[in-house]
C-alpha positions as CSV (number, residue, x, y, z in Angstrom):
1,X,-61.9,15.9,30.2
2,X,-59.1,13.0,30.3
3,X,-59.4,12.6,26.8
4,X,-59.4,16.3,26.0
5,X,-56.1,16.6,28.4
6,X,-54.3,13.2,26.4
7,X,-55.7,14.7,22.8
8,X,-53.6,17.3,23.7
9,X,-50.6,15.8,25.1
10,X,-50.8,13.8,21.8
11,X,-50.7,16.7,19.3
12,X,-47.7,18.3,21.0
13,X,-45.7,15.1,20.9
14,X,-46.6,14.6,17.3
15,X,-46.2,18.7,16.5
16,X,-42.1,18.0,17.9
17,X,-41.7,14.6,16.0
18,X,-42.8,16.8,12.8
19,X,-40.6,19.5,13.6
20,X,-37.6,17.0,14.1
21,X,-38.8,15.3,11.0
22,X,-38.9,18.6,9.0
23,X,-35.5,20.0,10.6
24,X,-33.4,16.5,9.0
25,X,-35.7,17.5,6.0
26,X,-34.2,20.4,5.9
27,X,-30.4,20.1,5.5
28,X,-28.7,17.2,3.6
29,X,-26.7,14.2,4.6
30,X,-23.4,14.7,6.2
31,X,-20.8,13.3,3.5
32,X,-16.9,13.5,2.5
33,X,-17.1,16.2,-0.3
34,X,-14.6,14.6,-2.7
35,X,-15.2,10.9,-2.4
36,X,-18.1,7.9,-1.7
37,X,-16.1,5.5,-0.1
38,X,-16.2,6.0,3.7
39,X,-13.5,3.2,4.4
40,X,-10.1,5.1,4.4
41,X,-7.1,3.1,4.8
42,X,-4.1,5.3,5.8
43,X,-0.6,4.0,6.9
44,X,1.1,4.3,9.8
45,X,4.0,5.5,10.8
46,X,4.7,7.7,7.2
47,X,5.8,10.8,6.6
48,X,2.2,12.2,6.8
49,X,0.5,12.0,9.9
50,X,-2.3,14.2,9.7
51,X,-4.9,14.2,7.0
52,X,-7.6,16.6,6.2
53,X,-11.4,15.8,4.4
54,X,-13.6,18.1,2.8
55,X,-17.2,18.0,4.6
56,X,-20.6,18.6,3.0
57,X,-24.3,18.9,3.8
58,X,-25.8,18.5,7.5
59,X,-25.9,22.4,9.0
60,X,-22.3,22.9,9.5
61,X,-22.0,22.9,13.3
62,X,-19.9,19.6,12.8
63,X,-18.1,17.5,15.8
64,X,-16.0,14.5,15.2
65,X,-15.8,11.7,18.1
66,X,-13.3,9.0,17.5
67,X,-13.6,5.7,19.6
68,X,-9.9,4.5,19.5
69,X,-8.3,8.0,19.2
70,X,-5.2,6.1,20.4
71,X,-5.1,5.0,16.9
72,X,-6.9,8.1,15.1
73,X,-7.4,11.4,16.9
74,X,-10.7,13.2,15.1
75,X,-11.5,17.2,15.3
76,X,-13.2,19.6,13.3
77,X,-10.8,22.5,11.9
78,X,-12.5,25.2,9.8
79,X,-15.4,22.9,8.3
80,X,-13.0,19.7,8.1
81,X,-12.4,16.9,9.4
82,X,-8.6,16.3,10.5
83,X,-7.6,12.9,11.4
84,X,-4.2,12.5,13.4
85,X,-2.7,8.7,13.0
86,X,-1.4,7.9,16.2
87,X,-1.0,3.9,16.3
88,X,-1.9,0.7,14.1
89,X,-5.5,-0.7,14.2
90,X,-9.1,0.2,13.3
91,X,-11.5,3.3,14.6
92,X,-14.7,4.8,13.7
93,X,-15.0,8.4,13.6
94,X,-18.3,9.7,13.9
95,X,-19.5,13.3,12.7
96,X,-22.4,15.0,14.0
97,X,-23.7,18.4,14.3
98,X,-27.3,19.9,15.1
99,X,-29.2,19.0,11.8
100,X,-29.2,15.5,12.9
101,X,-27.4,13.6,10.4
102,X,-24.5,12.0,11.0
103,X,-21.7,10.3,9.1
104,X,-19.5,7.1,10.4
105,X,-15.8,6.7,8.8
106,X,-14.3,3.3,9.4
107,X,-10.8,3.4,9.6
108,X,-8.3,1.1,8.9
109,X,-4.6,2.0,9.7
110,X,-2.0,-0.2,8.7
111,X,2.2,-0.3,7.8
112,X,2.7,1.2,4.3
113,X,3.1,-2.0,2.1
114,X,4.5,-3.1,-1.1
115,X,2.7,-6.5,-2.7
116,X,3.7,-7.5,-5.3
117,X,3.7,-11.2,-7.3
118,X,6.1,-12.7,-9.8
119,X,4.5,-13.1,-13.3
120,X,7.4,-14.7,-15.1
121,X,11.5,-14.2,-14.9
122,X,14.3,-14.4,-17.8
123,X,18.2,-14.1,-17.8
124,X,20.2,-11.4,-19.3
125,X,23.5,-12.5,-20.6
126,X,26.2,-10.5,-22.2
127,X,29.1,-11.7,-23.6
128,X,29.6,-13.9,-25.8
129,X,30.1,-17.5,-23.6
130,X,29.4,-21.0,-26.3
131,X,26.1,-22.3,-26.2
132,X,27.1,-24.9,-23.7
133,X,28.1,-22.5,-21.6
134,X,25.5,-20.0,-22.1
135,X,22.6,-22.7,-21.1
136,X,24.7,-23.8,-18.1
137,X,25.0,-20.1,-17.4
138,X,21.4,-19.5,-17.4
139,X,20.3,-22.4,-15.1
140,X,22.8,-21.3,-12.4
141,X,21.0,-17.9,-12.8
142,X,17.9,-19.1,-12.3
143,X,18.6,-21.4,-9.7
144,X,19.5,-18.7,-7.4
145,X,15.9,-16.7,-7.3
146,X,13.9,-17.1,-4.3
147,X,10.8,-16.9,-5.9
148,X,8.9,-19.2,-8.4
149,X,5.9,-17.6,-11.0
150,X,3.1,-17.0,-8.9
151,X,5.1,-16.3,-5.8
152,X,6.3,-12.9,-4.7
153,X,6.9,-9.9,-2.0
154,X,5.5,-8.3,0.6
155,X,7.4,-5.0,1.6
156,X,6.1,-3.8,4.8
157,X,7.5,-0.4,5.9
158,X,8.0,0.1,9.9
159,X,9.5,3.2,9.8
160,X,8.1,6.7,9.0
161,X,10.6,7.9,6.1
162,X,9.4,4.6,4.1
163,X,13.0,3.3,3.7
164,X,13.3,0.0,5.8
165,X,11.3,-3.0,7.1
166,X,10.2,-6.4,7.0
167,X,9.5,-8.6,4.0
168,X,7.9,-11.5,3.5
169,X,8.8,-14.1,0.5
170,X,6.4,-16.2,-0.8
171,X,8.7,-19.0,-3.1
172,X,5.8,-20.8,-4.4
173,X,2.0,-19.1,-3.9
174,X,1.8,-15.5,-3.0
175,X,0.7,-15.2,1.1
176,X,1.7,-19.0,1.6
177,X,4.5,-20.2,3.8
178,X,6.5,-16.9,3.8
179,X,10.3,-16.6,4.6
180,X,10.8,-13.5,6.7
181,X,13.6,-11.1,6.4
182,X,14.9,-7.6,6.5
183,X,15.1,-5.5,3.8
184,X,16.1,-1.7,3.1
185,X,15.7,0.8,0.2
186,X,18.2,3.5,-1.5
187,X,18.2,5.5,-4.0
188,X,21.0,6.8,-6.4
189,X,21.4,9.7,-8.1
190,X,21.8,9.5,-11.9
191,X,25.9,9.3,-12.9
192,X,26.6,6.7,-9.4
193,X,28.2,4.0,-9.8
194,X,25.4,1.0,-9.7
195,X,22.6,3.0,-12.0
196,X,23.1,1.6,-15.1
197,X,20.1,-0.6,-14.3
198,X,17.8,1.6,-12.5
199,X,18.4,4.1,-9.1
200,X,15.8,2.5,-6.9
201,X,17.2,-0.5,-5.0
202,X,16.0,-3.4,-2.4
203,X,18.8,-4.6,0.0
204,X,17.2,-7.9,1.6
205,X,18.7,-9.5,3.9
206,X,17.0,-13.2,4.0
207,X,19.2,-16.2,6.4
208,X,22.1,-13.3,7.0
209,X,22.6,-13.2,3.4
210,X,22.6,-9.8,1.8
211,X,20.6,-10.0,-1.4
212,X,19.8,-6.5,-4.0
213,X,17.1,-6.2,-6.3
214,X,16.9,-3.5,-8.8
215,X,13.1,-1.8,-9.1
216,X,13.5,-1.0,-12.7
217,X,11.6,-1.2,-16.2
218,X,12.7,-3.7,-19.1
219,X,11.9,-4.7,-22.4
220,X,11.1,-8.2,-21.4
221,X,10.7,-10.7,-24.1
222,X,9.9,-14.5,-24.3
223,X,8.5,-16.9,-26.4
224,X,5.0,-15.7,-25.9
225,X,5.5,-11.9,-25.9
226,X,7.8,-9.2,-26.3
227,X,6.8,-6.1,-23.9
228,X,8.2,-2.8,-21.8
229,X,7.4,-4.4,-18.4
230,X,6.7,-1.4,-16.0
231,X,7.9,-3.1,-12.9
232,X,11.3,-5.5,-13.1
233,X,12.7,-6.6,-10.1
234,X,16.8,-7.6,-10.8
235,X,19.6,-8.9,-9.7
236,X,23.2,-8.5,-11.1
237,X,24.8,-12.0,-10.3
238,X,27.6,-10.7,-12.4
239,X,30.5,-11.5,-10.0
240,X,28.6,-14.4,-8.3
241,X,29.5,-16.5,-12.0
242,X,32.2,-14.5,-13.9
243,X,34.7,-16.7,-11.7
244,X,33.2,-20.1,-12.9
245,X,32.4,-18.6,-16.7
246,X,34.6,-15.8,-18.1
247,X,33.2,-15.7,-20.9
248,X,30.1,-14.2,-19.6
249,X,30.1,-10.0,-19.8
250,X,27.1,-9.7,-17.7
251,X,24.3,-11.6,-16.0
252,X,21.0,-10.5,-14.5
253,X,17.9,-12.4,-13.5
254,X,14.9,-10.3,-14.4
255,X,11.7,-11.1,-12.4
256,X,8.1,-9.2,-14.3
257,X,6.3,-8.2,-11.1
258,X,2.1,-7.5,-10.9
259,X,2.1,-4.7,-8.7
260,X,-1.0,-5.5,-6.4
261,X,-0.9,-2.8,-3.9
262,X,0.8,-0.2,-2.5
């Protein structure tokens, strides 16, 4: 009679395993309906706070739990997933509902940052200084840039209209014995005085000394190659010489940037 009773027992448990089994059969995986990747890296703070995601699969009856949502708040709103960035740091939002799938998103929230390495550099020189002059002319150029090839920039952005932060200068190998500074971005309409280089500018300020670089493009030539570089980096040290070499019309260091990130 035991074994009759436990027989029984038996078959029920295995009849709700089945049923379990069969109900996750039944609907699909949760997943982000637009993308794989389920590492998002958003920025904080930026003009956008809040982001939305598409959700598939699963049975619909979704709920979102995030376990820092001082960094990332998580709720469901009309079949998506809304993620509000409240602070800097790392979360994982988990999405359930009643078919039994779930889906994890890890997180990453971070300042909104520029990186971005020196390739090669050149002078611009108008005028018409000797030859002399012109090669004493260029090494005092050149002497003035903070940054050697292979160096570069970090631009980290701290405040939520992306205009103004901290940067970090690498003068010899990019993320290697920075210099730390201040920096802030403008931009100037086309016909203002300044534009005749570009309209998107970097004021640094590195050792209280106020430095601007000019985000622009340029048809950068040397003895290897002749290109339109798509990101230039330059500085009019026009006035800084004209006083020791009249001659000179204009002079500009040009710095070829690789873009790694922004």
């Amino acid at each position: 009679m035991k074994h009759v009773y436990w027989t029984g027992i038996s078959l029920i448990l295995l009849w709700g395993v089945c049923l379990t089994a069969c109900d996750d059969d039944k609907w699909p995986p949760i997943r982000l309906a637009h993308q794989e990747d389920t590492t998002l890296n958003l920025w904080y703070p930026y003009e956008k706070d809040t982001y939305l995601y598409s959700l598939e699969g699963g049975d619909g009856s979704y709920t979102a739990f995030s376990y820092a949502p001082d960094v990332v708040g998580a709720r469901i709103v009309s079949g998506e997933i809304e993620l509000t960035i409240r602070g800097l740091g790392y979360t994982e939002v988990v999405i359930r509902d009643n078919s039994g799938h779930s889906l994890s998103l890890d997180i990453h929230v971070d300042h909104y940052t520029q990186r971005m390495i020196v390739d090669r550099y050149q002078v611009y020189m108008g005028g018409d200084p000797e030859e002399t002059e012109r090669e004493a002319i260029e090494a005092a150029a050149l002497a003035t840039l903070p940054v050697e090839a292979g160096g570069g920039y970090r631009f980290v952005f701290t405040d939520k209209e992306s205009t103004r932060g901290k940067v970090y200068i690498y003068p010899v190998k990019f993320g290697e014995d920075a210099v730390e500074g201040d920096f802030v971005t403008r931009s100037l309409e086309e016909g203002e005085a300044g534009t005749e280089y570009g309209t998107y500018f970097y004021d640094l300020t590195i050792d209280g000394k106020k430095r601007t670089f000019v985000r622009t493009t340029w048809n950068f030539s040397d003895t290897r190659t002749s290109e339109v570089a798509p990101v230039v980096l330059l500085e009019d040290l026009t006035e800084e010489l004209i006083t020791d070499y009249p001659e000179v019309g204009a002079v500009c260091t040009l710095q070829k940037m690789e873009v790694l990130s922004y």
